[in-house]
C-alpha positions as CSV (number, residue, x, y, z in Angstrom):
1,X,15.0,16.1,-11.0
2,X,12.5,18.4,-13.1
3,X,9.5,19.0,-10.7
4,X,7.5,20.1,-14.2
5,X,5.1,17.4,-15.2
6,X,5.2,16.0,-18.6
7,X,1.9,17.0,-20.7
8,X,1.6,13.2,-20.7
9,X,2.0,12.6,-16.8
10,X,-0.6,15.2,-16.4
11,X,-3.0,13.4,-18.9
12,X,-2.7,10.5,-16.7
13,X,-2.9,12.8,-13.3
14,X,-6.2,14.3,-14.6
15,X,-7.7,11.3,-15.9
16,X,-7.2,9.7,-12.4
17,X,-8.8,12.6,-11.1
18,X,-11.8,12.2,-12.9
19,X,-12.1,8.8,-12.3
20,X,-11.5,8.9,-8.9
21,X,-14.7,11.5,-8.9
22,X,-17.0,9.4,-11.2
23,X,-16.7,5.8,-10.2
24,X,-14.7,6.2,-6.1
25,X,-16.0,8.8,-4.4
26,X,-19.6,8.8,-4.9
27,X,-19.6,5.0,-3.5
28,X,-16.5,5.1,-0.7
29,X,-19.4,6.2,2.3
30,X,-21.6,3.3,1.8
31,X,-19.1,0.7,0.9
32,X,-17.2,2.1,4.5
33,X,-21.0,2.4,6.1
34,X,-21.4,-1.7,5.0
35,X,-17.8,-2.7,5.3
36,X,-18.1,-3.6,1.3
37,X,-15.0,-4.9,-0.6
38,X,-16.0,-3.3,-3.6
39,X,-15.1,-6.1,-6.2
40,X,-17.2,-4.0,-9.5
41,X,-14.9,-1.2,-8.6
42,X,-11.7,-3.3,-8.4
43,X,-12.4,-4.6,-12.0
44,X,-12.5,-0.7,-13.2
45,X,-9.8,0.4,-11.7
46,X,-8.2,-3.0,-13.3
47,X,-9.7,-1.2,-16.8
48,X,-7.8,1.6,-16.2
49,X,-4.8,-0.1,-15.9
50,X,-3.9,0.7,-12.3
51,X,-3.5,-3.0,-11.2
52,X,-0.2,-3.1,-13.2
53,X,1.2,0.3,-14.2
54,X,4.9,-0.2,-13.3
55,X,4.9,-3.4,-15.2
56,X,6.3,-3.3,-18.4
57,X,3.5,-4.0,-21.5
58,X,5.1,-6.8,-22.6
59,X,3.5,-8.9,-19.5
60,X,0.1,-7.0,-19.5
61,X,1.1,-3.8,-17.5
62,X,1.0,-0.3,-18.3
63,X,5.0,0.8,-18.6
64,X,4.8,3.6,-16.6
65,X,7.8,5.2,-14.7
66,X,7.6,5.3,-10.5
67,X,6.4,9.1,-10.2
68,X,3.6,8.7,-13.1
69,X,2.3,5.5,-10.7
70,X,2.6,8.0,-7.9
71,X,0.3,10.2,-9.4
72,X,-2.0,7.8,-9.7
73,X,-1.7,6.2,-6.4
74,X,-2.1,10.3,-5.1
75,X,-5.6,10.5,-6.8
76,X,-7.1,7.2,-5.8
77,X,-5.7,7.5,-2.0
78,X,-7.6,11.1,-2.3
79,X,-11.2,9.0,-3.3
80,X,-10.7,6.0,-0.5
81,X,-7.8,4.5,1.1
82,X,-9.5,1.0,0.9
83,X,-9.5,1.0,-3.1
84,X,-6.0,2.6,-2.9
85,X,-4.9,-0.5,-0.8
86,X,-6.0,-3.3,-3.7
87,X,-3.2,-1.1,-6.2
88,X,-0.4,-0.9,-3.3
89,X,-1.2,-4.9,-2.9
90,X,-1.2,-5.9,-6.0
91,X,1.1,-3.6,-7.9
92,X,3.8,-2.4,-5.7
93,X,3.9,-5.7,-3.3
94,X,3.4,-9.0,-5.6
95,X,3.8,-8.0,-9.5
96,X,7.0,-5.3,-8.2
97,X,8.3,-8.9,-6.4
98,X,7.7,-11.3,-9.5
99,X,9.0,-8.5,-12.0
100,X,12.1,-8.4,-10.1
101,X,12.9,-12.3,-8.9
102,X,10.6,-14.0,-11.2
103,X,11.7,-16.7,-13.9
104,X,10.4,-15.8,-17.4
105,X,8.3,-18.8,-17.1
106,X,6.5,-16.9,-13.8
107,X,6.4,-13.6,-15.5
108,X,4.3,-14.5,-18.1
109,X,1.8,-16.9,-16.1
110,X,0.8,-14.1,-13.3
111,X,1.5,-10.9,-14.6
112,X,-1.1,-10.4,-17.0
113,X,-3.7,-12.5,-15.2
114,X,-2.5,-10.1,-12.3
115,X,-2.5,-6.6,-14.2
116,X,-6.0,-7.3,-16.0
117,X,-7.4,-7.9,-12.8
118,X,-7.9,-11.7,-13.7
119,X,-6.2,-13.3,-10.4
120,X,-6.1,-10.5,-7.2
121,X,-2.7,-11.7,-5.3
122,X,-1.8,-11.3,-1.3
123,X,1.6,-11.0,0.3
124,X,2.0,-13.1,3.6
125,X,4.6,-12.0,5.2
126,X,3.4,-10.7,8.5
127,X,2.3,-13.5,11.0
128,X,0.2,-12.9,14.5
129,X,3.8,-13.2,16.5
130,X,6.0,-11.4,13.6
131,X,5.4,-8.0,12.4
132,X,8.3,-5.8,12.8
133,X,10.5,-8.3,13.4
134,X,10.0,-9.7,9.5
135,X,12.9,-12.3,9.3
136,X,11.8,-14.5,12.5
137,X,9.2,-16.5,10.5
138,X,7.3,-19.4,12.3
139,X,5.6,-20.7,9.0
140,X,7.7,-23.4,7.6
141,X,8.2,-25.1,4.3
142,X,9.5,-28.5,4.4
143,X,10.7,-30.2,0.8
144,X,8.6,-33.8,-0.8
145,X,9.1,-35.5,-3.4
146,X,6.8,-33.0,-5.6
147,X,7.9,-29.6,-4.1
148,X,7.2,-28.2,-0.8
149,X,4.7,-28.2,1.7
150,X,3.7,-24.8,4.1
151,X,2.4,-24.8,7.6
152,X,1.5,-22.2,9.3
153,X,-0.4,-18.7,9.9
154,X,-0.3,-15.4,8.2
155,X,-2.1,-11.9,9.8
156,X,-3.1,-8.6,8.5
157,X,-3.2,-9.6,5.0
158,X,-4.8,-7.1,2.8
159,X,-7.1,-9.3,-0.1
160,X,-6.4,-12.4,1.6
161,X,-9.9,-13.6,1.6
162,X,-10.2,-13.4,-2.7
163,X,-6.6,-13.5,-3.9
164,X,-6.2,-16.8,-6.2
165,X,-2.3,-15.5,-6.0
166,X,-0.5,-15.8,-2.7
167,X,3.1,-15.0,-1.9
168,X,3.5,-16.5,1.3
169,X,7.1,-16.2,3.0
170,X,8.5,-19.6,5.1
171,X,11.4,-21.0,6.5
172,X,12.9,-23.7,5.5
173,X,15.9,-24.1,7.7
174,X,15.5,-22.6,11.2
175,X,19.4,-22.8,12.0
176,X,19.9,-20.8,8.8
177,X,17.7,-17.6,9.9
178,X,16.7,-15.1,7.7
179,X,19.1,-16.9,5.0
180,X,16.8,-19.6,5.0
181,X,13.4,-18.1,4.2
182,X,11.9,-18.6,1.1
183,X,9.0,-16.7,-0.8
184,X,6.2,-19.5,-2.7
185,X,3.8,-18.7,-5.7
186,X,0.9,-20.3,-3.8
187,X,-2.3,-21.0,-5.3
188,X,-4.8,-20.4,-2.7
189,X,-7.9,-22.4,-4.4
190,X,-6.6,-25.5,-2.0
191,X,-8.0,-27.2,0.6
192,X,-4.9,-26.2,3.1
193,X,-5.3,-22.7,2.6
194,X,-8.0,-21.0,4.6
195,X,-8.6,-17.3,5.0
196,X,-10.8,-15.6,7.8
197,X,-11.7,-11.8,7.2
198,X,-10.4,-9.8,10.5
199,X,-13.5,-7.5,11.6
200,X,-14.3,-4.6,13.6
201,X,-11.0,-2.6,12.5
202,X,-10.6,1.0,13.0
203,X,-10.4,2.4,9.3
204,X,-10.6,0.6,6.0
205,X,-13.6,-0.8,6.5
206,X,-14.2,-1.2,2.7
207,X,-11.2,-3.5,2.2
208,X,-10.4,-7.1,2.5
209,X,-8.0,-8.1,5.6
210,X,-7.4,-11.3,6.4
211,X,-6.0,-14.4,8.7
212,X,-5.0,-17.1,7.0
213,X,-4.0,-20.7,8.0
214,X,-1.9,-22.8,6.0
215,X,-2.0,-26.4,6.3
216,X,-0.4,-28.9,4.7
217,X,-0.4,-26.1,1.7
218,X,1.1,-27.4,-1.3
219,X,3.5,-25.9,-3.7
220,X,5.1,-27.4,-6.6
221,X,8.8,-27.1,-7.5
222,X,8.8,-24.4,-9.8
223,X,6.6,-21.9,-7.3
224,X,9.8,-20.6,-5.5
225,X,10.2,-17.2,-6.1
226,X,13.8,-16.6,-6.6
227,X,15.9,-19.2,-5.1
228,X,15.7,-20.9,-1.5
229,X,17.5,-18.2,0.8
230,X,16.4,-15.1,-0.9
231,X,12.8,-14.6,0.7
232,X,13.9,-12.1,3.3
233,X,15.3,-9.6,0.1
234,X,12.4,-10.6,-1.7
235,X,10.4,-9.2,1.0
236,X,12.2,-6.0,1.5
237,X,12.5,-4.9,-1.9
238,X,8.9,-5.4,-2.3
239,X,8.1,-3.3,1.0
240,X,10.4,-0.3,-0.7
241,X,7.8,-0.5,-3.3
242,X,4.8,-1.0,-1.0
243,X,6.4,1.7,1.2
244,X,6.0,4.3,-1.8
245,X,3.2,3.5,-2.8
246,X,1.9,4.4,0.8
247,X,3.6,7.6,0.6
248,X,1.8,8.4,-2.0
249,X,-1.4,7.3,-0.5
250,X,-0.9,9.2,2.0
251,X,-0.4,12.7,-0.1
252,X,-3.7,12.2,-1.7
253,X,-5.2,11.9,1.9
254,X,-3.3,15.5,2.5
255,X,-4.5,16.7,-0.7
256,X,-8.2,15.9,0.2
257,X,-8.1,16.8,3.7
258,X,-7.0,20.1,2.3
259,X,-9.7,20.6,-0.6
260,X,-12.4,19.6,1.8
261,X,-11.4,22.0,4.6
262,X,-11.2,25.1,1.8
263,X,-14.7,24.6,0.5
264,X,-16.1,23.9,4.2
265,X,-14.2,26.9,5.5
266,X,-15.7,28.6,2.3
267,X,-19.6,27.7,3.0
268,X,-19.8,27.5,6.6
269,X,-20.5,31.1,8.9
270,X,-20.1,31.6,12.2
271,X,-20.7,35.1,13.8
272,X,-22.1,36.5,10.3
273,X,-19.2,35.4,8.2
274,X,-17.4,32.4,6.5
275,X,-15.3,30.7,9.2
276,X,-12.3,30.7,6.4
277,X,-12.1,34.6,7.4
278,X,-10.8,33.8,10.5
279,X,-7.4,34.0,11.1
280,X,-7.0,30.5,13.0
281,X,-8.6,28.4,10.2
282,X,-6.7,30.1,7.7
283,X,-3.3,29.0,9.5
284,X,-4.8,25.3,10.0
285,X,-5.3,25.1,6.2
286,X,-1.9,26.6,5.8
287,X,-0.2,24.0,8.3
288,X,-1.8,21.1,5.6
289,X,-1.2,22.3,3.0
290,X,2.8,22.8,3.9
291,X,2.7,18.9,4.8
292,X,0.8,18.2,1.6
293,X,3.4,19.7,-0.4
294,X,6.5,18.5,1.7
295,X,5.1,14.9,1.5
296,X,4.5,15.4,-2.4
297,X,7.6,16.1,-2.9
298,X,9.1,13.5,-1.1
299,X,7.3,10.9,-3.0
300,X,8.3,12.7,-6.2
301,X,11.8,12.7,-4.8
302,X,11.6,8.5,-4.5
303,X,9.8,7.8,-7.7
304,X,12.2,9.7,-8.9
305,X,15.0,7.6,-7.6
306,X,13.5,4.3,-8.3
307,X,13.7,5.1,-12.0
308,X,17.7,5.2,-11.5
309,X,20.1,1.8,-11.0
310,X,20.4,3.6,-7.3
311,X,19.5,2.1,-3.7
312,X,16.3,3.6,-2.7
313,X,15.7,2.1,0.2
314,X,16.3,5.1,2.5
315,X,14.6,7.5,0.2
316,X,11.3,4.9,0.0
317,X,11.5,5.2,4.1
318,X,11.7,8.8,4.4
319,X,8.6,9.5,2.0
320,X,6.8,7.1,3.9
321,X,7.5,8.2,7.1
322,X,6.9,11.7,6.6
323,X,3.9,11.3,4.3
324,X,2.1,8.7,6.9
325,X,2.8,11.4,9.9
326,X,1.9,14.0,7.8
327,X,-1.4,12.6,6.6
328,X,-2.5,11.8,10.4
329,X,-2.0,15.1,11.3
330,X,-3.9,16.4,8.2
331,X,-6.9,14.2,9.2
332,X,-6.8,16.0,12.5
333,X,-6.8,19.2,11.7
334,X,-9.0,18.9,8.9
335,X,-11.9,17.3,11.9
336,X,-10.7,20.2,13.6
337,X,-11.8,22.6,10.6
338,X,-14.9,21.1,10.3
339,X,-15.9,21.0,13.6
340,X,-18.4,19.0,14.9
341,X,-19.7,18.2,10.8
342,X,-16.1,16.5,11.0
343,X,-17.0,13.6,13.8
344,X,-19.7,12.6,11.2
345,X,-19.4,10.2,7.9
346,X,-21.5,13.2,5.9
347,X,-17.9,14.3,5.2
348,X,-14.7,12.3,3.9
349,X,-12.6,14.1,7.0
350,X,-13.9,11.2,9.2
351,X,-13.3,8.8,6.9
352,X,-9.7,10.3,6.4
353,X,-8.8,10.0,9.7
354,X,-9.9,6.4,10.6
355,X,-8.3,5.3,7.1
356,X,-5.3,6.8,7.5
357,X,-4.0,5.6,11.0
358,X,-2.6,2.0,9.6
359,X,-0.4,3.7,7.4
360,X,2.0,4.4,10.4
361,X,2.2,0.5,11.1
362,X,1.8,-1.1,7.6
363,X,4.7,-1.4,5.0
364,X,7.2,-1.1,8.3
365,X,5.8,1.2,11.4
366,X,7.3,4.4,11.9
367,X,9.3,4.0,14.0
368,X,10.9,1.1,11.8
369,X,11.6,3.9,8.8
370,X,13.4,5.8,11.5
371,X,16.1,2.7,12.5
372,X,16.5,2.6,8.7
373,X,17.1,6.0,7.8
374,X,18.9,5.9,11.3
375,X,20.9,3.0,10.1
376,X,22.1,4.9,6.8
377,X,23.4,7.5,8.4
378,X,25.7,6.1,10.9
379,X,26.7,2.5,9.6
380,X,24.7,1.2,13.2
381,X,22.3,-1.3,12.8
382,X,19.9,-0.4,15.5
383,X,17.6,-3.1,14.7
384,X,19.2,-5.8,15.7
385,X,20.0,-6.2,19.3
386,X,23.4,-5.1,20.6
């Protein structure tokens, strides 16, 4: 692995940058102050070709390899963790799952509405009883004469509330198990489907989460994605994707944390001199920016092994976990930095540290990325009861 970036990964690393700067970060405060889901900034970061970057060009997307994406990902999570979410949705959760079980037929009918920004899509998997526990789905899909009909409930879905593009995850034979679930195409501008924003969460208040009840939801033949039986791999390869995407997230959470404590430490005095004189707030800076770098390379370390024919699950896990942990305790110590000018919204650190808690449950909690990395290395699977 060559940790040198190519002159044209760092044309794409610095043009994020800047457009992060421009068009994110002067607008992420009052779109988190007025819990805003910020749909003009969603079609420009759809111009830039975010929405779609590890999709191939033929189908509307950008081509770009896992670590260029990553570097992308890095410099939006560093702007606001809410925009950040709309690419992990749409790019590394429902175009990564159509690119990799779709039919021809499906490939071209969502991914360039999908990449241009067009159709925003949602993945339902997680239900208000079934979070961790990702195979025991209570949302069924029972076979007419036209297709299939869903029923059911789906929780904590990012863009639920505006995706015209739903991949919603059912059973269709309880006795079966997980080798029963299925993954539908649904198109949500139906009767049956009906989305409720969740309010009053923690962080992200600029992005879109919602309930959503399915009833009677209808879905035509040719809207399975894969075939009857694979929904339960359809859902985990898409969460190794999601799960990077996260990691990297999260290392442009570490990277900012870090650049905003430097130029506080820089400005601010205390007993006649800038506080980033003092020996203390020098190590807290150093403890980031060890994390930063550790998670970095990580996620480099994934992307990198996505863009082989080998199993990346474990390596997707580890830069998640570690980046998400790592980004917490950046967020902390960067309040900590700014003291009491932390607690307040006049600086991102606040922000940071409210955004950045969900990644250690989302995409598979932390403790979840341990029984997997726990699982590879001794042949035990933990997660299933003994």
């Amino acid at each position: 692995m060559d940790f040198g970036l190519s002159d044209e990964q760092r044309l794409i690393k610095d043009t994020a940058r800047e457009f992060t700067d421009r068009e994110i970060v002067e607008r992420s405060r009052e779109n988190a102050r007025n819990h805003h889901f910020d749909l003009d900034i969603v079609k420009k970061i759809a111009g830039q070709g975010y929405l779609g970057a590890i999709v191939p060009q033929e189908y509307g997307g950008a081509g770009l390899d896992y670590v260029t994406y990553g570097l992308i990902v890095e410099e939006i999570g560093r702007g606001d963790s809410s925009i950040r979410t709309v690419i992990s949705v749409q790019t590394s959760l429902v175009c990564s799952a159509i690119l990799k079980w779709g039919t021809e037929e499906q490939k071209q009918r969502y991914l360039p509405r999908l990449c241009s920004g067009e159709w925003l899509g949602c993945f339902g998997l997680t239900e208000p009883d079934t979070g961790s526990d990702a195979a025991n789905q209570r949302t069924r899909a029972q076979r007419t004469d036209n297709g299939w009909v869903i029923n059911g409930a789906k929780m904590w879905i990012s863009m639920g509330n505006y995706a015209r593009l739903a991949l919603i995850f059912a059973q269709t034979d309880p006795q079966l198990g997980h080798k029963g679930l299925a993954c539908f195409l649904v198109d949500t501008d139906q009767a049956g489907f009906k989305p409720q924003p969740i309010e009053h969460k923690m962080g992200l208040h600029a992005s879109d989460t919602a309930s959503i009840a399915l009833e009677d939801v209808e879905v035509a033949e040719d809207g399975v994605l894969g075939e009857v039986g694979d929904g339960f791999k359809v859902a985990m390869s898409a969460l190794d994707s999601g799960r990077f995407s996260v990691a990297a997230g999260c290392v442009g959470i570490c990277q900012g944390c870090v650049e905003e404590s430097v130029n506080y430490a820089k400005e601010r005095e205390q007993f006649g001199r800038p506080i980033g004189s003092f020996q203390l707030v020098q190590a807290m800076i150093a403890d980031m920016v060890v994390k930063t770098e550790a998670s970095r390379v990580l996620v480099w370390r994934a992307g990198w092994f996505k863009g082989t024919d080998r199993t990346n699950t474990v390596e997707a896990s580890i830069a998640k976990l570690h980046a998400s942990e790592a980004a917490v305790e950046c967020a902390n110590t960067a309040i900590q930095v700014h003291g009491g000018a932390g607690y307040v919204d006049d600086h991102p650190v606040e922000r940071y540290f409210r955004d950045v808690r969900v990644t250690t449950l989302y995409e598979g909690t932390s403790q979840i990325q341990k029984l997997i990395i726990g699982r590879a290395m001794t042949g035990i699977n933990a997660l299933v009861p003994g």
